[in-house]
Backbone as CSV, one residue per row, in Angstrom:
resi,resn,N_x,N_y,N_z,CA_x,CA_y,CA_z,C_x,C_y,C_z
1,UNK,10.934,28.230,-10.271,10.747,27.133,-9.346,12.010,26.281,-9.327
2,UNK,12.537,25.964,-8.059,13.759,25.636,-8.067,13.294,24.021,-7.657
3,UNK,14.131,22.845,-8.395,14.142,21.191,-8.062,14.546,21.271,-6.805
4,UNK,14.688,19.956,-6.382,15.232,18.962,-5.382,16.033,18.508,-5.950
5,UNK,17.060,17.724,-4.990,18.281,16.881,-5.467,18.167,16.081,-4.650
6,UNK,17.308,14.614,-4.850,17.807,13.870,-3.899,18.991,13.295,-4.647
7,UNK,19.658,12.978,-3.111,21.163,11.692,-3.268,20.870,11.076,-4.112
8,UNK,22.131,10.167,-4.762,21.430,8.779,-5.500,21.694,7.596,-4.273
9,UNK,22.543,8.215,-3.175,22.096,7.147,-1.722,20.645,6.910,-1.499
10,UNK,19.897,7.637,-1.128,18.453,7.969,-0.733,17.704,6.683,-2.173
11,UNK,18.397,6.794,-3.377,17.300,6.046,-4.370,17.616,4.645,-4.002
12,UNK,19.048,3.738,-3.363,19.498,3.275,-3.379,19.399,2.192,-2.450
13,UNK,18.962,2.860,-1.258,18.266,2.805,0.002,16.919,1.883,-0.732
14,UNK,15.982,2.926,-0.878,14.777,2.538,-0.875,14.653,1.544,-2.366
15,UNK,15.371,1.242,-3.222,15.551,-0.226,-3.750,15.724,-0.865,-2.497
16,UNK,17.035,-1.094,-2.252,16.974,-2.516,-1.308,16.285,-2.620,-0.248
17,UNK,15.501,-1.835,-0.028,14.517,-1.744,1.203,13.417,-2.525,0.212
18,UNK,13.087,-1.773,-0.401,11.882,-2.563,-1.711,12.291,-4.252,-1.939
19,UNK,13.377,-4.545,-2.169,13.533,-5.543,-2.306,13.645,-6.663,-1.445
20,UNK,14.011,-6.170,-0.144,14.273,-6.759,1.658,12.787,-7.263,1.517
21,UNK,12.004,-5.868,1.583,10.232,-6.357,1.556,10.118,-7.119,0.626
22,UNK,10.142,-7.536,-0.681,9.898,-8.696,-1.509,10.417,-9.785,-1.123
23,UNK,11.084,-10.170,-0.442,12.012,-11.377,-0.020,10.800,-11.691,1.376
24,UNK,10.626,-10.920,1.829,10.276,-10.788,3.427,8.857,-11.371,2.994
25,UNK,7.800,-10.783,1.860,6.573,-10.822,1.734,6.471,-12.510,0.680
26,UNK,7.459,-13.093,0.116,7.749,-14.477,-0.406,7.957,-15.229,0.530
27,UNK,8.811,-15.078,1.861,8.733,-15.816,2.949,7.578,-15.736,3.698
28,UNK,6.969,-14.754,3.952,5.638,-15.054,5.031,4.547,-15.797,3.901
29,UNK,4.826,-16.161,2.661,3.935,-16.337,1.721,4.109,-18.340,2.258
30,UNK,4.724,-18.582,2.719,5.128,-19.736,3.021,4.721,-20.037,4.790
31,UNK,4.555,-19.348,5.253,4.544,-19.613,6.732,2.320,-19.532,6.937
32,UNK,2.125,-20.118,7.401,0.739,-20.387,7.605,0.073,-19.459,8.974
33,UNK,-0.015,-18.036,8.745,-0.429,-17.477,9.665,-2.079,-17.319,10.206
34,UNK,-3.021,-18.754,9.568,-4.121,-18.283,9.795,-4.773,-16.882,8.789
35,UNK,-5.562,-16.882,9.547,-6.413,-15.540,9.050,-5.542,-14.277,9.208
36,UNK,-4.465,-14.148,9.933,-3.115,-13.080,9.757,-2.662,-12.969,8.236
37,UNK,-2.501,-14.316,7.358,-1.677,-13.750,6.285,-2.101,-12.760,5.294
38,UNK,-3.477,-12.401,5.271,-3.407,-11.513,4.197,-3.556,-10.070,5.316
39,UNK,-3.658,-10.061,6.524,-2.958,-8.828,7.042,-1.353,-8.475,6.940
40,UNK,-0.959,-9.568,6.913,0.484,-9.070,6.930,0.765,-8.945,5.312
41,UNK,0.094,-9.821,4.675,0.722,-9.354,2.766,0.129,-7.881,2.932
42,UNK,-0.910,-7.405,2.991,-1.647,-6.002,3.224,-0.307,-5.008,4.036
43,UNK,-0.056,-5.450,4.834,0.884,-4.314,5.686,2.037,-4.133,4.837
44,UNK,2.619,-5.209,4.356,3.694,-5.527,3.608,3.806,-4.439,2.435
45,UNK,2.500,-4.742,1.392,2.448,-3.955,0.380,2.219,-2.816,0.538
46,UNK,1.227,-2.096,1.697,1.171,-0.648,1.654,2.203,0.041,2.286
47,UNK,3.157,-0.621,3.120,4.474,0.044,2.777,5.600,0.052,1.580
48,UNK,5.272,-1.114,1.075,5.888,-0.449,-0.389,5.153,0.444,-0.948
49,UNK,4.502,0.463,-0.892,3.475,1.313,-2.049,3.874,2.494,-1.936
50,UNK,3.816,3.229,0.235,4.211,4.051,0.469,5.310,5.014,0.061
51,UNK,6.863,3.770,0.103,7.815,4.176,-0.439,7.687,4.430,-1.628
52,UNK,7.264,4.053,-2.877,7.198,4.447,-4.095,6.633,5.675,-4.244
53,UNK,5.559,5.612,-3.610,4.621,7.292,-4.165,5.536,8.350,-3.354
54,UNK,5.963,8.518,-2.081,6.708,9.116,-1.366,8.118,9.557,-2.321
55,UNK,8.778,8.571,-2.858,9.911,8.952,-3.173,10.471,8.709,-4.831
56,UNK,9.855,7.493,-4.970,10.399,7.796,-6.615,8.990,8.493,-7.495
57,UNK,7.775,8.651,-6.270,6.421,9.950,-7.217,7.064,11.134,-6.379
58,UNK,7.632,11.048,-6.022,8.383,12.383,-5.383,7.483,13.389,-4.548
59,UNK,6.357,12.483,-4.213,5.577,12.994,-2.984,6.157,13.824,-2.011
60,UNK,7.082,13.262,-1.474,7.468,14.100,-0.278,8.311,15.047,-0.590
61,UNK,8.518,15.229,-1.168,9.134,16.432,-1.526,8.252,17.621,-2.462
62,UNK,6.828,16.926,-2.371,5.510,17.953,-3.543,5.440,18.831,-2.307
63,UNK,4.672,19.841,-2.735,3.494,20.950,-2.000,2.930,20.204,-1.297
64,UNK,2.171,20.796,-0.544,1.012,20.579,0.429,-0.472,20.095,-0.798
65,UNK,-0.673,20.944,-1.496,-1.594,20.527,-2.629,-1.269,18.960,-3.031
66,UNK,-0.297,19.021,-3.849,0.032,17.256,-3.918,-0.516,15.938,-3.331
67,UNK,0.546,16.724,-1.759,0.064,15.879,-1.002,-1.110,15.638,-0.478
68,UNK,-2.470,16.785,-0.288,-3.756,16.311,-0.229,-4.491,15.740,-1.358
69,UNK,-3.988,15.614,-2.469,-4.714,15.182,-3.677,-4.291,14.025,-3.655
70,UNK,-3.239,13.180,-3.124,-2.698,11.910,-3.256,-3.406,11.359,-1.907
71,UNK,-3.710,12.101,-0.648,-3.982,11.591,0.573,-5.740,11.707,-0.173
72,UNK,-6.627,12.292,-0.947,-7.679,12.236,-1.400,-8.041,10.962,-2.475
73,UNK,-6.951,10.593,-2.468,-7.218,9.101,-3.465,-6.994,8.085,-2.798
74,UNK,-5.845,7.895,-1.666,-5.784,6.692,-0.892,-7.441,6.692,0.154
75,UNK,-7.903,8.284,0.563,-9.164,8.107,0.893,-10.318,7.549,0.479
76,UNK,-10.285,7.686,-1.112,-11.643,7.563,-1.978,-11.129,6.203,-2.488
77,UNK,-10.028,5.081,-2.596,-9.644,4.067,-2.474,-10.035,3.408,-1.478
78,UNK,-9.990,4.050,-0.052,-10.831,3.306,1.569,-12.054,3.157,1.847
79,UNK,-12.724,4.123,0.811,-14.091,3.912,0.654,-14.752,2.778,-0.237
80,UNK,-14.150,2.600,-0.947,-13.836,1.861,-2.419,-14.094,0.654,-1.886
81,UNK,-12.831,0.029,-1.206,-12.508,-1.147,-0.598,-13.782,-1.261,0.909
82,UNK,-14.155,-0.433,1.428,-14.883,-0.383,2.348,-16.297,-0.908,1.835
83,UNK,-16.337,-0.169,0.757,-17.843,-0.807,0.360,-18.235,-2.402,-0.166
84,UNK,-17.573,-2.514,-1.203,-17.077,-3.782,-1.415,-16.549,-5.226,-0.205
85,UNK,-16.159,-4.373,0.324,-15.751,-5.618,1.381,-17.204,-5.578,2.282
86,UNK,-18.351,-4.646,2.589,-19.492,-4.613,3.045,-20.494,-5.221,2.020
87,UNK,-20.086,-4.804,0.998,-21.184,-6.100,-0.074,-20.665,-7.572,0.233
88,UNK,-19.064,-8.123,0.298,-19.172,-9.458,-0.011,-19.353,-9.375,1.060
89,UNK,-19.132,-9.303,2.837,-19.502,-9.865,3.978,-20.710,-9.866,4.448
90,UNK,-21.545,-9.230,3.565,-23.346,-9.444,4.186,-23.979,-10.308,2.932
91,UNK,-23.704,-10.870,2.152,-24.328,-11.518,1.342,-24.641,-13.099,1.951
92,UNK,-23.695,-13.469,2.593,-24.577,-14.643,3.355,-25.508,-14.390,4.858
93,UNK,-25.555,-13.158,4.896,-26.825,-12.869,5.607,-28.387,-13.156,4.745
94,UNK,-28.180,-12.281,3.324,-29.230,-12.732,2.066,-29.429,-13.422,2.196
95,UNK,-29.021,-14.948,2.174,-28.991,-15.772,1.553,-28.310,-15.989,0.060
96,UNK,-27.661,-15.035,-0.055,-26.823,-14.862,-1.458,-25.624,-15.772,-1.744
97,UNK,-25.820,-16.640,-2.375,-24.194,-17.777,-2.573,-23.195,-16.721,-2.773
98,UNK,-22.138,-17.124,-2.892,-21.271,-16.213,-3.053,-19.905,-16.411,-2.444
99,UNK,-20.322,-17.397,-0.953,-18.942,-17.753,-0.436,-18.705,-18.725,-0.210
């Protein structure tokens, strides 16, 4: 089985891209977008996230296997968050304190 070689441009890149987004996600942390800001911290972070598993988990450059076993956890993570966010938003239907 033969490696990959990424550049050390390519690692170099996606630091200061990582870091552009940390600067970027500290400034909107300051700006009052309403009910937007935790969509945009959300957008913010799952593109970092992206870049990390993609390139320094060396995702994109795995098999096809890999990559459905990693796309099978961000799934079973959407379910995760799906349910949970359906428990806390019907609990003041109950009558359940909570919010």
């Amino acid at each position: 089985m033969t490696g990959h070689i990424v550049p050390k441009k390519v690692y170099y890149l996606i630091f200061l891209t990582l870091m552009v987004m940390t600067a970027i996600t500290t400034a909107v942390a300051f700006v009052d977008l309403g009910r937007f800001n935790i969509v945009v911290a959300m957008a913010i972070a799952i593109f970092k996230a992206s870049l990390v598993v993609l390139f320094f988990m060396h995702v994109h450059y795995s098999t096809k296997l890999t990559k459905m076993i990693v796309a099978a956890g961000v799934f079973w993570l959407a379910i995760m968050l799906l349910m949970t966010m359906s428990d806390l938003l019907t609990r003041g239907w109950m009558g359940v304190p909570g919010r």
